[in-house]
DSSP file (Angstrom, degrees, kcal/mol; ACC not computed):
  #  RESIDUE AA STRUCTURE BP1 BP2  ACC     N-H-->O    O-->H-N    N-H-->O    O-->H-N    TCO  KAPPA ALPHA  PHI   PSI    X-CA   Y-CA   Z-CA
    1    1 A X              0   0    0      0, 0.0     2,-0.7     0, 0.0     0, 0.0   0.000 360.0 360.0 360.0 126.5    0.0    0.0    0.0
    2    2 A X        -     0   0    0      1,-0.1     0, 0.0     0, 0.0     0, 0.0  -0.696 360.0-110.8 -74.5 101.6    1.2    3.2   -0.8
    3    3 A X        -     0   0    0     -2,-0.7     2,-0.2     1,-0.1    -1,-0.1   0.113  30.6-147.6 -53.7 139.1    1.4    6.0    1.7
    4    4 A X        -     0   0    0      1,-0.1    -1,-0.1     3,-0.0     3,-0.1  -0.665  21.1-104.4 -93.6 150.0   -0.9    8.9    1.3
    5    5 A X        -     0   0    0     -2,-0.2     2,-0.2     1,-0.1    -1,-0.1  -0.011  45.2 -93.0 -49.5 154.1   -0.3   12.5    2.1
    6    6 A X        -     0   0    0      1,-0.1     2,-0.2     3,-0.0     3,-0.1  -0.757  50.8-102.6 -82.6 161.6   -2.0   14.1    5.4
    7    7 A X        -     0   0    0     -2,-0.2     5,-0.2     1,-0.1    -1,-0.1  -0.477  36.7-105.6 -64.7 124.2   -5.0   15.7    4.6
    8    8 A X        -     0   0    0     -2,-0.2     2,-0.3     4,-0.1    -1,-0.1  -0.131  38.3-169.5 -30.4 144.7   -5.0   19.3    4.4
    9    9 A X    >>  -     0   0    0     -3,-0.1     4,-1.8     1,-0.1     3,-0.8  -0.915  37.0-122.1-139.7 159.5   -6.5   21.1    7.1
   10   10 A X  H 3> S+     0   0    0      1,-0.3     4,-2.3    -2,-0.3     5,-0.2   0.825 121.3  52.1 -64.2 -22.8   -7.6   24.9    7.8
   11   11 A X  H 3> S+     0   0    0      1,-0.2     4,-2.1     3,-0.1    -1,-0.3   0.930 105.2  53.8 -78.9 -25.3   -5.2   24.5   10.8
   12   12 A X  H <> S+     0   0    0     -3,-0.8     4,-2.4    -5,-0.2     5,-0.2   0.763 112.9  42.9  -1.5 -66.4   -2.5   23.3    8.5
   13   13 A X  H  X S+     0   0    0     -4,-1.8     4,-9.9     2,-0.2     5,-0.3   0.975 101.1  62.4 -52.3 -66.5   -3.1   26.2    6.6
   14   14 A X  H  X S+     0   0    0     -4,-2.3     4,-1.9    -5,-0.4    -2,-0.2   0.967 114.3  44.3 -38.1 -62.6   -3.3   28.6    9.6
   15   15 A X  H >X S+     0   0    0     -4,-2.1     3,-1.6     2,-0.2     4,-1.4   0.983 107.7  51.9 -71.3 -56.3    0.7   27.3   10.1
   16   16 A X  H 3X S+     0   0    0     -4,-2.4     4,-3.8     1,-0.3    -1,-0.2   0.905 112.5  45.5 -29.8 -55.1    1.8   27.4    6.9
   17   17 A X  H 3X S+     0   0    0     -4,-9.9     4,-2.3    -5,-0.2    -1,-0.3   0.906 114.3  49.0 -59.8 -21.6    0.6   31.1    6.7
   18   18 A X  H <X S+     0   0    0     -4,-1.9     4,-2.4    -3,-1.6     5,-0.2   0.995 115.9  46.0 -78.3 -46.6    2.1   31.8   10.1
   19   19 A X  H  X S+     0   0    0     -4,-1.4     4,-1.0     1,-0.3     3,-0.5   0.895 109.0  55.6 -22.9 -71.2    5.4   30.1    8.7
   20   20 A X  H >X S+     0   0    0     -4,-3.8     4,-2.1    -5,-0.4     3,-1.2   0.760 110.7  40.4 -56.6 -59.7    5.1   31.8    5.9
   21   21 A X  H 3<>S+     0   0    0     -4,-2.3     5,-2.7     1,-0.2     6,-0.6   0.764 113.8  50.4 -22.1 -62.0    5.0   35.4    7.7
   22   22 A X  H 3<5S+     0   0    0     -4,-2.4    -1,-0.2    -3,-0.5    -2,-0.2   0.411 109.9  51.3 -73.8 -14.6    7.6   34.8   10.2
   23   23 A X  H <<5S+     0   0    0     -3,-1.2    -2,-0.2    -4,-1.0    -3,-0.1   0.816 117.7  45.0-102.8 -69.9   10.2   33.3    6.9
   24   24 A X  T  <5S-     0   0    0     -4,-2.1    -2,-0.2     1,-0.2    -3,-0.2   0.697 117.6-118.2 -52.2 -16.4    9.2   37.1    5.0
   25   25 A X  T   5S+     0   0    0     -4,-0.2    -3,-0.2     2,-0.2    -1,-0.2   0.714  81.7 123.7  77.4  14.8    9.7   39.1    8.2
   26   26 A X  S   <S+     0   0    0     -5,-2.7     2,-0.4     1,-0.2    -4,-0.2   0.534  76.0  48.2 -91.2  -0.6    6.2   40.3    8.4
   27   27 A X  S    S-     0   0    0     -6,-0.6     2,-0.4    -9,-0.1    -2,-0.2  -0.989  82.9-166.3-125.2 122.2    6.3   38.7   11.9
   28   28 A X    >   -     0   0    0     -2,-0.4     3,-2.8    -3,-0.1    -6,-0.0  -0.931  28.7 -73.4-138.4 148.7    8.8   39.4   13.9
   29   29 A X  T 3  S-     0   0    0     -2,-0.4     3,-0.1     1,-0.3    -1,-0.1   0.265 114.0  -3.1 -33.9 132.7   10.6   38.4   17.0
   30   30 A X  T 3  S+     0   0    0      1,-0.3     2,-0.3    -3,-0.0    -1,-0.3   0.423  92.8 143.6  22.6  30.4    8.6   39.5   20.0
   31   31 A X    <   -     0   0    0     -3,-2.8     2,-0.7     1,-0.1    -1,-0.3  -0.536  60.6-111.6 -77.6 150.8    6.4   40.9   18.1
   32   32 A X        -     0   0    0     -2,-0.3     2,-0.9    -3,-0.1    -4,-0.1  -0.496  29.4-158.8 -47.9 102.6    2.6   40.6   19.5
   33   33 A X        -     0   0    0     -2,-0.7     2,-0.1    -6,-0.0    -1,-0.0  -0.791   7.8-153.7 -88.4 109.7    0.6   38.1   16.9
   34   34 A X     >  -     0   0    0     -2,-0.9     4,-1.5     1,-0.1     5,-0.1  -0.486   9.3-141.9 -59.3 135.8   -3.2   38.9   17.5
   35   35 A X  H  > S+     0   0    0      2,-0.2     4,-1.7     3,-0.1     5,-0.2   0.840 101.9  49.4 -86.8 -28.6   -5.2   35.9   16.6
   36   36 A X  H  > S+     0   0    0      1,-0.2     4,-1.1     2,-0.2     5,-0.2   0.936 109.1  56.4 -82.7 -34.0   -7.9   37.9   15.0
   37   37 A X  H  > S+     0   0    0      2,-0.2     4,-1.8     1,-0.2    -1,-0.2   0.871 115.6  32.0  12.7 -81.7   -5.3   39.6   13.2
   38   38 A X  H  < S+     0   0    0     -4,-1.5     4,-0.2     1,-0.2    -2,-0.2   0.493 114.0  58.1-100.4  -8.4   -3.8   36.5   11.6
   39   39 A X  H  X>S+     0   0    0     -4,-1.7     5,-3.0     2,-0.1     4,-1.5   0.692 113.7  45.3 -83.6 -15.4   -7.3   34.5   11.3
   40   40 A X  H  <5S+     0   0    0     -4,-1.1    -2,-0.2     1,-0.2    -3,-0.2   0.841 113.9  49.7 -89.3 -25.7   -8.5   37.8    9.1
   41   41 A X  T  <5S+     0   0    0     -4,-1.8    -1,-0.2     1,-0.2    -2,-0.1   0.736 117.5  36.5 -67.9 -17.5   -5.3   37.7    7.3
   42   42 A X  T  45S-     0   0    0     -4,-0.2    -2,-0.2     2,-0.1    -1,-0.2   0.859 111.5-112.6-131.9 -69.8   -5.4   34.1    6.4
   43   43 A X  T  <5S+     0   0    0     -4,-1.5     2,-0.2     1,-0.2    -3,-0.2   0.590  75.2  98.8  92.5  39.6   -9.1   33.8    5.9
   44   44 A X  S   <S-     0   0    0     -5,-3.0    -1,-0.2    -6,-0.1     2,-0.2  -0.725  70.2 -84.4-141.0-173.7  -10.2   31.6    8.9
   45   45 A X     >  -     0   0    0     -2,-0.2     4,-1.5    -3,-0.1    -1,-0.1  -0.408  39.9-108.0 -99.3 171.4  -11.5   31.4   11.9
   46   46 A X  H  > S+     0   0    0     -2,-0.2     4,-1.2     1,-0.1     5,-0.1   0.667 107.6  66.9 -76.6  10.4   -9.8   31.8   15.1
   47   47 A X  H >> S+     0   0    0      2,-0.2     3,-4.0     1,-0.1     4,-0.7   0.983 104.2  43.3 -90.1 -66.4   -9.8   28.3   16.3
   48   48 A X  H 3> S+     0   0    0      1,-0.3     4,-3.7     2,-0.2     5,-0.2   0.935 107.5  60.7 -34.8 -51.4   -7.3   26.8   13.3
   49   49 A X  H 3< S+     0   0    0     -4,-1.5     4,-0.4     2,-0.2    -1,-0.3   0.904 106.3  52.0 -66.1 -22.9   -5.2   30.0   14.1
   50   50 A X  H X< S+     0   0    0     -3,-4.0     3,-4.1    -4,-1.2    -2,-0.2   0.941 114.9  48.9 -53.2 -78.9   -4.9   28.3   18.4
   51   51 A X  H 3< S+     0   0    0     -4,-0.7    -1,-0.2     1,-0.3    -2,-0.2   0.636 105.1  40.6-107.8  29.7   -3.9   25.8   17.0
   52   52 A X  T 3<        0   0    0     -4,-3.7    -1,-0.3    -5,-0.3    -2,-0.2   0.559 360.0 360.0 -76.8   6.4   -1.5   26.2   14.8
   53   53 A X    <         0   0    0     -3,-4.1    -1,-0.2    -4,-0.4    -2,-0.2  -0.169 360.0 360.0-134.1 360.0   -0.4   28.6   17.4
């Protein structure tokens, strides 16, 4: 049987963007991250943005 990828999911996502932020320097060390902030940037809700958190 051949292993499948994990399944996406919007908290997946939620890290990737955060990744993604923090790699470009649009987040930056000790800076604050607001979860409503970064669930409006992202397009989700705040729960994915805990935990990817």
């Amino acid at each position: 049987m051949t292993p499948t990828a994990e399944p996406a999911t919007t908290g997946r996502h939620a890290l990737e963007g955060l990744r993604r932020a923090i790699a470009a320097g649009e987040l930056r060390p000790g800076e604050r991250v607001r979860q409503e902030e970064v669930a409006g940037a992202l397009g989700v809700s705040i729960a994915p943005v805990r935990e990817a958190l």
